[in-house]
C-alpha positions in Angstrom: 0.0 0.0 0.0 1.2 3.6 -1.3 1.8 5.5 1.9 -0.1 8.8 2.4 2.2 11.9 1.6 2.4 13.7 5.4 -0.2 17.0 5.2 0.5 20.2 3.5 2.2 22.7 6.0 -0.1 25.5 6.7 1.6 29.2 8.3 4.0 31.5 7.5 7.8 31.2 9.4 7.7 34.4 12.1 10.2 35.9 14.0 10.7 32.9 16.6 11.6 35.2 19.5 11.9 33.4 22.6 13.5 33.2 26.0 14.3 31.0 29.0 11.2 31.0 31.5 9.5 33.2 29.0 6.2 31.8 29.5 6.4 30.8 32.9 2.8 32.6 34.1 0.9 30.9 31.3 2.4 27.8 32.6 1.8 28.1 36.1 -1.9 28.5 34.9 -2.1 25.4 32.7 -0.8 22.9 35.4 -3.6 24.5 38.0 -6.7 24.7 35.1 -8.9 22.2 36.1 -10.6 21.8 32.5 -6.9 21.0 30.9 -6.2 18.9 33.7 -9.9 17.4 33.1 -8.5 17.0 29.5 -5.1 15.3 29.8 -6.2 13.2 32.6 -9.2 11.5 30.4 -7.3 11.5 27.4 -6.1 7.7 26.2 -3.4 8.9 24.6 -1.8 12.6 26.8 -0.1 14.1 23.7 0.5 17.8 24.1 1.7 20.0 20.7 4.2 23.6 21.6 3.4 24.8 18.5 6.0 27.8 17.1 8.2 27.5 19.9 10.3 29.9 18.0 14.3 30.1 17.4 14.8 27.4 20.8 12.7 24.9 22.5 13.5 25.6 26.0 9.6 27.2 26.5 8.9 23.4 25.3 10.9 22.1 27.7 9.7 24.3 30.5 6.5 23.3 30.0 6.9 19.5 29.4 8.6 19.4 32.7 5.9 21.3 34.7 2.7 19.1 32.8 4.1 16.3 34.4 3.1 17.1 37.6 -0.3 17.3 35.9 0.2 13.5 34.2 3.7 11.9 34.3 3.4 10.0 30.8 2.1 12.8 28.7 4.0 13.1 25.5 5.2 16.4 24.6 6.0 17.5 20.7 7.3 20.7 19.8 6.5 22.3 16.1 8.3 24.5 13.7 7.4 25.7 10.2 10.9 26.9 9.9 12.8 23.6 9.2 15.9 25.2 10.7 14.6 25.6 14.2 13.8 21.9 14.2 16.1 20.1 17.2 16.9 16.6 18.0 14.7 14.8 20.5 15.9 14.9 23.9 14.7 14.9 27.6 11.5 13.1 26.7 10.7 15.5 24.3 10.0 15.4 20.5 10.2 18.0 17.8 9.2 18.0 14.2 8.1 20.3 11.2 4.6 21.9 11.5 2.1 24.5 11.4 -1.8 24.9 11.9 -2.0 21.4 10.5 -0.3 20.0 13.7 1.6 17.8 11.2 -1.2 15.4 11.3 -1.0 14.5 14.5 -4.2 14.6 16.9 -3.2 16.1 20.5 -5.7 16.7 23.4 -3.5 19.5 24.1 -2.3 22.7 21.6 -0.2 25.9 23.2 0.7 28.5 20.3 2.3 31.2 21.9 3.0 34.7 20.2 2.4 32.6 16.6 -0.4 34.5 15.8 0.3 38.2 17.0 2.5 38.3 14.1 -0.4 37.2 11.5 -3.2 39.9 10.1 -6.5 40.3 12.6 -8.7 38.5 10.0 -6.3 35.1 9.7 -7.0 34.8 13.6 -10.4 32.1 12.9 -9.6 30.4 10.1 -5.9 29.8 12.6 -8.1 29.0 15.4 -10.2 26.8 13.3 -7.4 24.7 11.1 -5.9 23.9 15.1 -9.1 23.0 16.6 -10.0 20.6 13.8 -6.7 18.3 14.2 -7.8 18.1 18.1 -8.1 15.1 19.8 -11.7 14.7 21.3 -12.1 16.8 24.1 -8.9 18.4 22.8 -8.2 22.3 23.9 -6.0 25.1 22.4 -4.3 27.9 24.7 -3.6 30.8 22.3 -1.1 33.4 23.8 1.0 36.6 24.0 3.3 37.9 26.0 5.9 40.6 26.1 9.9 39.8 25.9 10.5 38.7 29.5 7.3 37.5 30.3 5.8 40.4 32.1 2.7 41.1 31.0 0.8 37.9 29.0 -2.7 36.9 27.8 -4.2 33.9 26.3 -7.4 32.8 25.4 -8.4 28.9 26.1 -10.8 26.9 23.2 -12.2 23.7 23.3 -12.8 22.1 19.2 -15.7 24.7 19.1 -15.4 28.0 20.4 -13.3 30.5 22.9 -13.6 29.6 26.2 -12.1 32.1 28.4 -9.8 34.7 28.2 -6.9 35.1 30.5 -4.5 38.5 31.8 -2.0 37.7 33.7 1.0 39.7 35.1 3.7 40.4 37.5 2.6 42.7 40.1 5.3 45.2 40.4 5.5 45.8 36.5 2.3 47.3 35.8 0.9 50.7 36.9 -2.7 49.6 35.8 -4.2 47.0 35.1 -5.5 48.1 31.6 -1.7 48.8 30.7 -1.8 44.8 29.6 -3.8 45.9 26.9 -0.6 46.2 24.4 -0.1 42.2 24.8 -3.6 41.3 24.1 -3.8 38.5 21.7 -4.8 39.0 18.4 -8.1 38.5 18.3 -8.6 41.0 20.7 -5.6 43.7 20.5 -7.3 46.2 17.8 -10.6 45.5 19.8 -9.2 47.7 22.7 -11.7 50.8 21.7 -14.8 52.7 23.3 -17.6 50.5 22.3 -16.1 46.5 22.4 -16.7 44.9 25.3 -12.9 44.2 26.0 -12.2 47.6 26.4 -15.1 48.3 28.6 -13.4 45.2 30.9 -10.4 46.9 31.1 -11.6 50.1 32.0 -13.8 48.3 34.7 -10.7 46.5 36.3 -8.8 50.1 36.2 -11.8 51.5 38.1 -11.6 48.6 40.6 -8.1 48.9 40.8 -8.5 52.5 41.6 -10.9 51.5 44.3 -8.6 49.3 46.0 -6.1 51.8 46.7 -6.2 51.6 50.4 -5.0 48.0 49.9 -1.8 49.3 48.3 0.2 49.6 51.5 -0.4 45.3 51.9 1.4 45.3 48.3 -0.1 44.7 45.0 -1.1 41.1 45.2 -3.6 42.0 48.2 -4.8 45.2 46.8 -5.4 43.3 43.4 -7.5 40.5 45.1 -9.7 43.7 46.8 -9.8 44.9 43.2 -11.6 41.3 41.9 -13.5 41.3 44.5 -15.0 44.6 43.2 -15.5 43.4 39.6 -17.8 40.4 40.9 -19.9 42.8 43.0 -20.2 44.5 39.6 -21.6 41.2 38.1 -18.8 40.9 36.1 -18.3 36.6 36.4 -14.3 36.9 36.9 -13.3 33.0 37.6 -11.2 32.7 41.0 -8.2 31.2 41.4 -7.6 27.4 42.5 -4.7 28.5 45.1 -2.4 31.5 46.1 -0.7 33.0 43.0 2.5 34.7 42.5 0.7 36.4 39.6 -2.2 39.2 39.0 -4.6 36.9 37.0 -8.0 38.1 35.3 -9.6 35.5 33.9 -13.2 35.9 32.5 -15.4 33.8 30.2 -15.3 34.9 26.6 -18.4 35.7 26.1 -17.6 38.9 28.4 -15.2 40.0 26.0 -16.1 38.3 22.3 -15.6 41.5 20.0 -18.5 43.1 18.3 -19.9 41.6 14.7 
């Protein structure tokens, strides 16, 4: 029998900028998500996809390491569309040659972090949707951005169907506001930041909170940001709280509170 030809690459090579612990915050979020932890841990087969993990794979790494306090024999592979940024296996990690067709392979898993910031506004569904098909069932995609170091990050979680949630997360002394994430939003959502979406009216909500919250300042950020949620969900705004203590400001709210206009 005439074996298949392997599926036709689909994305464009980008920058590949990446760092050591880069994506730490997103990570520290995955391992604690009880729907991708739901996921992996019902999946026969645990295979997670880094997709455009850029010029080196220690983000891959990174995150292969921390999943497996989530489940110890997931399987981890790491894809490129730029041949040359394809590395050997090692550590219990693969890598191959990929793009939005997940090089045919079916993962309950997908994180693509800063891939799509660097494609136009209107590629973002047919992206989201060329992923999501190749998912394994009850597969999920984490779609991210994040500054150089790691700062100041967002990221949007979708099941084979539809956005999810969308996450902000950031370090606590680097911000003044919390609406001064708003340059790192992911694509989907970054030209949406304007009077009249609803993202922008969520921002401008948590900088209201935040302001609010002042007299918690002298307890240090963390504290006076946890005042400042607690202001947004007497608001009715359904912010999701977190599963433990974090390290991290986190504001994660269902899509539909933040889906852009028609």
């Amino acid at each position: 029998m005439k074996k298949a030809p392997p599926p036709k690459i689909e994305g464009v090579i980008t920058r590949g900028t990446t760092g050591i612990n880069r994506l730490r915050r997103s990570d520290r979020w995955i391992v604690h998500n009880r729907t991708i932890a739901h996921a992996l841990n019902n999946a026969a087969d645990p295979l997670i996809v880094d997709l455009g993990y850029g010029a080196r794979p220690d983000t891959t790494f990174e995150m292969a390491s921390r999943l497996t306090a989530v489940r110890r024999d997931r399987r981890v592979i790491g894809l490129e569309i730029d041949p040359a940024r394809v590395v050997e296996s090692r550590d219990g990690v693969s890598f191959a040659r990929g793009g939005f067709e997940l090089a045919g392979l079916t993962p309950v898993f997908v994180r693509a972090f800063n891939v799509l910031r660097q494609y136009p506004e209107d590629a973002v569904d047919s992206a989201w949707a060329h992923i999501q098909s190749g998912l394994a069932p009850g597969g999920l995609l984490l779609d991210g951005t994040c500054d150089e170091l790691g700062r100041r990050c967002a990221w949007v979680l979708l099941d084979a169907d539809r956005p999810l949630t969308l996450t902000l997360a950031w370090d606590p002394f680097d911000i003044e506001r919390p609406s001064d994430i708003a340059e790192r939003l992911p694509k989907a959502l970054i030209h949406r930041n304007i009077p009249g979406e609803p993202i922008h009216a969520l921002l401008s909500a948590a900088d209201r909170a935040w302001a609010t919250a002042a007299p918690h300042a002298s307890f240090g950020p963390r504290h006076r940001w946890a005042a400042a949620l607690e202001i947004l969900r007497a608001q009715g705004i359904p912010v999701q709280p977190a599963r433990r203590r974090l390290r991290d400001c986190i504001l994660t709210v269902p899509w539909h509170v933040v889906a852009p206009n028609p």
